[in-house]
N, C-alpha and C positions, 0 to 999 in steps of 0.2 A: 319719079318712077319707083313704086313700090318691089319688092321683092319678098318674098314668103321664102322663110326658113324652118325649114324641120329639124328638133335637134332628138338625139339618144344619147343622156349622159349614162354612162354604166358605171357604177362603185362598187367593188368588191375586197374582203378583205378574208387575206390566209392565214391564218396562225402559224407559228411555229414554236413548232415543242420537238426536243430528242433530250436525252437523256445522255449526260458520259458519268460514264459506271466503269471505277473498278473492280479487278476479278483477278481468281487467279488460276491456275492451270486450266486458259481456256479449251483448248485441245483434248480435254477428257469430255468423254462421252456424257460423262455426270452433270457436265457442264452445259445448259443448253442456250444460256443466253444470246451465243454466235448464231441461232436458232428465231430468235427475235424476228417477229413482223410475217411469221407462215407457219406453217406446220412444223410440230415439235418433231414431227417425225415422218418421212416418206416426203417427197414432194422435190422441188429440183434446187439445185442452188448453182449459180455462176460465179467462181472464183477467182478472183486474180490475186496473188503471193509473191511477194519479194522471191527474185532468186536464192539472195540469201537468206533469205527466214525459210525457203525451200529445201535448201542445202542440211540446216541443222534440224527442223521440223517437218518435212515433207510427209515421211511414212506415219507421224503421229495424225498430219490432219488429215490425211487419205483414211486411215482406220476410223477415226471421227467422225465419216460421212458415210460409211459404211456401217457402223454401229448402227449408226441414227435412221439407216436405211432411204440415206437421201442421196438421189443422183447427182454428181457432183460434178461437174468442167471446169476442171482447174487449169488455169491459167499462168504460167510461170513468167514471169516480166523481169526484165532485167535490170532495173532501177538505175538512180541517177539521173543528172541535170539534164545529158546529152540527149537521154531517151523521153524529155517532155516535149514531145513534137507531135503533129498532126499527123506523120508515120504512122504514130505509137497509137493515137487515139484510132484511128482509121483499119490498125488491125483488129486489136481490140473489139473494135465493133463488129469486123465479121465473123469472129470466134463467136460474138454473142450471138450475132443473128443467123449465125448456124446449130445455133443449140438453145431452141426456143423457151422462152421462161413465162412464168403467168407476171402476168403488168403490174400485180398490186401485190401478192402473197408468196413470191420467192424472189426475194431481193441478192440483189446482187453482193459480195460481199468482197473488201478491199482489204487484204493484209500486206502491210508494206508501209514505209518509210512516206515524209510529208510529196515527193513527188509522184509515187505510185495512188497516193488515195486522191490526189489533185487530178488525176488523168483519168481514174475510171469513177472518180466523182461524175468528171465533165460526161463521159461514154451513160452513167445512170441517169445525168440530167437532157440529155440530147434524144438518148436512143425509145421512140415511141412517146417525146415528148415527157418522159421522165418517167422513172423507176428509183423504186426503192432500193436501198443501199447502206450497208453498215458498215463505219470502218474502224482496221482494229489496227490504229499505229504501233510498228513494230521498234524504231528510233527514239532517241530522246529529242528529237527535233519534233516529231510525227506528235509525239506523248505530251509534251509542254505546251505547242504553239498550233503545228500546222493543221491538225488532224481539229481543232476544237471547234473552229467555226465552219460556215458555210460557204467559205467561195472555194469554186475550182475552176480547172482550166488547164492550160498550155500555152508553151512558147511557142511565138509565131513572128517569123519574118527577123530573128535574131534579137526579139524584142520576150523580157519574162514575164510568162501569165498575159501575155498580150488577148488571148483568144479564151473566154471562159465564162460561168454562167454562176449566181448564187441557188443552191439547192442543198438545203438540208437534210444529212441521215436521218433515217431512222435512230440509231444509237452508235454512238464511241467507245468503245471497249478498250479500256485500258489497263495490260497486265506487265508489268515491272520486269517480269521474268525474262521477256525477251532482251532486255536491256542487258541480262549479262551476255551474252555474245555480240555483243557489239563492238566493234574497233574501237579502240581510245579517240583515235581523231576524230568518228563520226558519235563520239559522247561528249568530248570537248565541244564539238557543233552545234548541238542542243543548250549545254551548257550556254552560250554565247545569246541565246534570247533567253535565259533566265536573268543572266546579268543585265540584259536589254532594260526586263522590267525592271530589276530591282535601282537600278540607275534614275529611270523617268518615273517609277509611282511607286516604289515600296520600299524603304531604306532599313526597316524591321528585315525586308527578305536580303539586300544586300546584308546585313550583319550576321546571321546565319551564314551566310555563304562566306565571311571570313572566316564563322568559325568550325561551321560542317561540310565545308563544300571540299575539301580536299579529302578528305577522307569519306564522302560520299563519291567524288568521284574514283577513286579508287577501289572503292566495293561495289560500283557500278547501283549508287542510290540501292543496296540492297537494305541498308538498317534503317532501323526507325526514325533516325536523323534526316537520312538522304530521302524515307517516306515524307518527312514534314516537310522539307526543302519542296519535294514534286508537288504537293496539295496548295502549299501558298502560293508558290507561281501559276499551275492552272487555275488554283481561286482566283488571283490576279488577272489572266488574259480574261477567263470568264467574265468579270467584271465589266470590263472594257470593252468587249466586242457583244456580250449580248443586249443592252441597248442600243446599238446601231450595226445590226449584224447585215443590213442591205447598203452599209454605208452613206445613208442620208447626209451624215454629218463625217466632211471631210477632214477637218482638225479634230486628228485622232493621235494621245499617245504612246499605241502600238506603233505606230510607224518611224519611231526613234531608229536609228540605226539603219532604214529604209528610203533613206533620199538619197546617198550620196555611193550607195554600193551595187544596183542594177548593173552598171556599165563593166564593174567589174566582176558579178559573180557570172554574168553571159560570156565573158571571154573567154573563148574554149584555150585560149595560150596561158591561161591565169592556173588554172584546176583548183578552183574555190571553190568549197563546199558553199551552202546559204550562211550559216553561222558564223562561218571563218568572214564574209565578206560583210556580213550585217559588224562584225567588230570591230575592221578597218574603217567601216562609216561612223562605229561608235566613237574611235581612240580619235578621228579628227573633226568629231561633232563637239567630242571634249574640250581638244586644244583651241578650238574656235570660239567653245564659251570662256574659255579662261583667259586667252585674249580679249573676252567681253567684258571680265571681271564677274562676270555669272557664276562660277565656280570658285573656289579659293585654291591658293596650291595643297593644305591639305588634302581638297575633296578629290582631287585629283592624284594625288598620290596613291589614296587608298584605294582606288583605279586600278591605278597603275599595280601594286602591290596586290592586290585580290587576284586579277588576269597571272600575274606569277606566281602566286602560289597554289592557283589551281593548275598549271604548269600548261599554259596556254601562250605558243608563244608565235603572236602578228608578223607576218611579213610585209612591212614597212615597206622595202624596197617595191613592191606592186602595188602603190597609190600611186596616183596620176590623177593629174590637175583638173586636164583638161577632158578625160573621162568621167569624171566625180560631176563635173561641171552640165556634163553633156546631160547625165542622170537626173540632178535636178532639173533642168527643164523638162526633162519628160514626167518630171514629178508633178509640174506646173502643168502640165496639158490634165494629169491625170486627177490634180488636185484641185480642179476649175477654174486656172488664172492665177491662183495663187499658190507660192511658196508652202506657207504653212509646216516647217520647216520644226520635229522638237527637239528641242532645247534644253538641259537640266539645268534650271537654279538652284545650287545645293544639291547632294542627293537624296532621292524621293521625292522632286519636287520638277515642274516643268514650266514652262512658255514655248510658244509657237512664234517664229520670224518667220517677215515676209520679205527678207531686206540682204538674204548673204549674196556676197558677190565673188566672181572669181576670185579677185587678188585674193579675200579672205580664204579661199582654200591652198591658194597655194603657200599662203602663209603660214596656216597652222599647219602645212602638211611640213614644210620646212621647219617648222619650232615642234614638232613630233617627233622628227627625225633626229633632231639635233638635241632633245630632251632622251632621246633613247642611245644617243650616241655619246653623252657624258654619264649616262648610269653603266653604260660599259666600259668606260675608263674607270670611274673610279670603282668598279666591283675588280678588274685588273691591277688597280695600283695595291689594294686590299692584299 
């Protein structure tokens, strides 16, 4: 018995192109780049603003949209981990979809930190099946890492970035200046994915950062040092993520410092920022290559020694075994079966394991503890 089949194969392909561009005093009128993808002048714009980049810049950007004679709805958002929820995204959307905008030529625009531009990423990529959108990271988390590529989203079901979609800005506008009002802990936080890379692909950028990175962090990357330091590490992620910005290819070494810290940057009883938790995944991704013999005690030293003198300091006491553990496997659903787990040989240099096993966590997390618990003796007996 014969059967007739009809087929329609469809192939299409989208480009992507955006631009990140720094800038500086985006907030002046003169300044139209925040203007990008619509009318230089008149025409509407949807806002959503860190609280606190509200708090210290509120009446600049209000005058700014007023000059420009563009109707503005700004949206005050209250950032942080807590508020990347389906609440958040779900208000968000009736704000906008009471304050109607044109689909293509007044884009939305996202000022705020790497959780606020993940949320109303996701609100530009959902809402009338997507809209344009620029964001202008206001954090050194936002400015180094989170703000560069294209996925967004939210937490869902006490799971992070569980719910979310790839769709690229318009443009990335990044201006330094916000960085000096930032809390030291939420600059320390950022800091912790420059060290990321510089540990798995650029040991040129870990050697700056022993020797500009303390006094970058202490002028808040205002000098031309702390400017070099910011341009290698976004050169770096750039590298990295735009050949595989839809994640085709799942063995990737951004993801250093992101298998074993999920479990714990979710735990509302932990209050870890992303950074703080990405480096507790770091310091026992270390002690477990160096139990491999992958690392030397040197390379690890100067680890350990970089993390202190840019005066960052882990609390140890919140690793857990059996949370680290639970993370990799959701790493493994998410990373199609397998581990894929990286790993620094040497620093600046990596491999991928598809092989760690419990014991091995709870072993290096024991020989961490125990390695940070005789540098406090002898800096005591000192």
């Amino acid at each position: 018995m014969s059967t007739d089949r009809t087929r329609w194969q469809i192939r299409a392909e989208r480009s992507i192109e955006y631009d990140v561009l720094k800038t500086r005093d985006l907030f002046s009128p003169e300044n139209e780049v925040m203007l990008s993808g619509g009318k230089r002048n008149g025409g509407r714009r949807f806002v959503v603003v860190d609280g606190a980049v509200w708090h210290y810049h509120g009446e600049m950007l209000r005058s700014y949209f007023v000059a420009r004679g563009v109707d503005a709805r700004i949206v005050v958002f209250p950032g942080a981990e807590e508020h990347k929820t389906i609440e958040t995204f779900q208000d968000l959307l009736r704000e906008l979809d009471a304050f109607p905008i044109h689909r293509h030529d007044e884009p939305i625009i996202a000022i705020g930190g790497g959780v606020l531009t993940d949320v109303v990423g996701f609100v530009a990529a959902s809402y009338r099946r997507g809209l344009p959108y620029i964001k202008v990271p206001t954090t050194l988390m936002g400015y180094v890492d989170a703000s560069l590529g294209i996925k967004v989203g939210i937490n869902f079901n006490g799971n992070k970035n569980r719910i979310g979609a790839f769709a690229a800005p318009l443009v990335v506008l990044l201006d330094k200046t916000f960085l000096r009002t930032l809390p030291r802990r939420h600059l320390l936080n950022g800091v912790c994915e420059i060290i990321k890379l510089a540990i798995i692909r650029d040991v040129q950028l870990f050697e700056r950062l022993e020797i500009d990175g303390p006094t970058s962090v202490a002028n808040s990357f205002g000098s031309a040092a702390g400017d070099a330091l910011l341009d290698r590490a976004i050169t770096g992620m750039l590298d990295e993520l735009a050949p595989n910005l839809y994640e085709g290819e799942l063995t990737r070494r951004v993801d250093f410092g992101h298998t074993f810290s999920y479990g714990l940057e979710v735990s509302p009883r932990l209050d870890l920022l992303h950074g703080e938790a990405v480096l507790l995944d770091i310091l026992v991704s270390i002690s477990l290559a160096r139990r491999r013999d992958m690392l030397t005690e040197r390379d690890v030293g100067r680890v350990f020694a970089l993390i202190g003198r840019l005066g960052i300091q882990p609390d140890l006491s919140l690793l857990d075994a059996g949370v680290m553990w639970a993370s990799l496997l959701d790493r493994i659903e998410h990373r199609n079966g397998e581990q894929r787990v990286p790993m620094p040989v040497g620093l600046g240099r990596c491999v991928f394991l598809n092989d760690v096993t419990f014991q091995e966590i709870e072993v290096a997390i024991a020989a961490l503890r125990a390695r940070t618990d005789t540098s406090r003796e002898r800096a005591l007996e000192r």
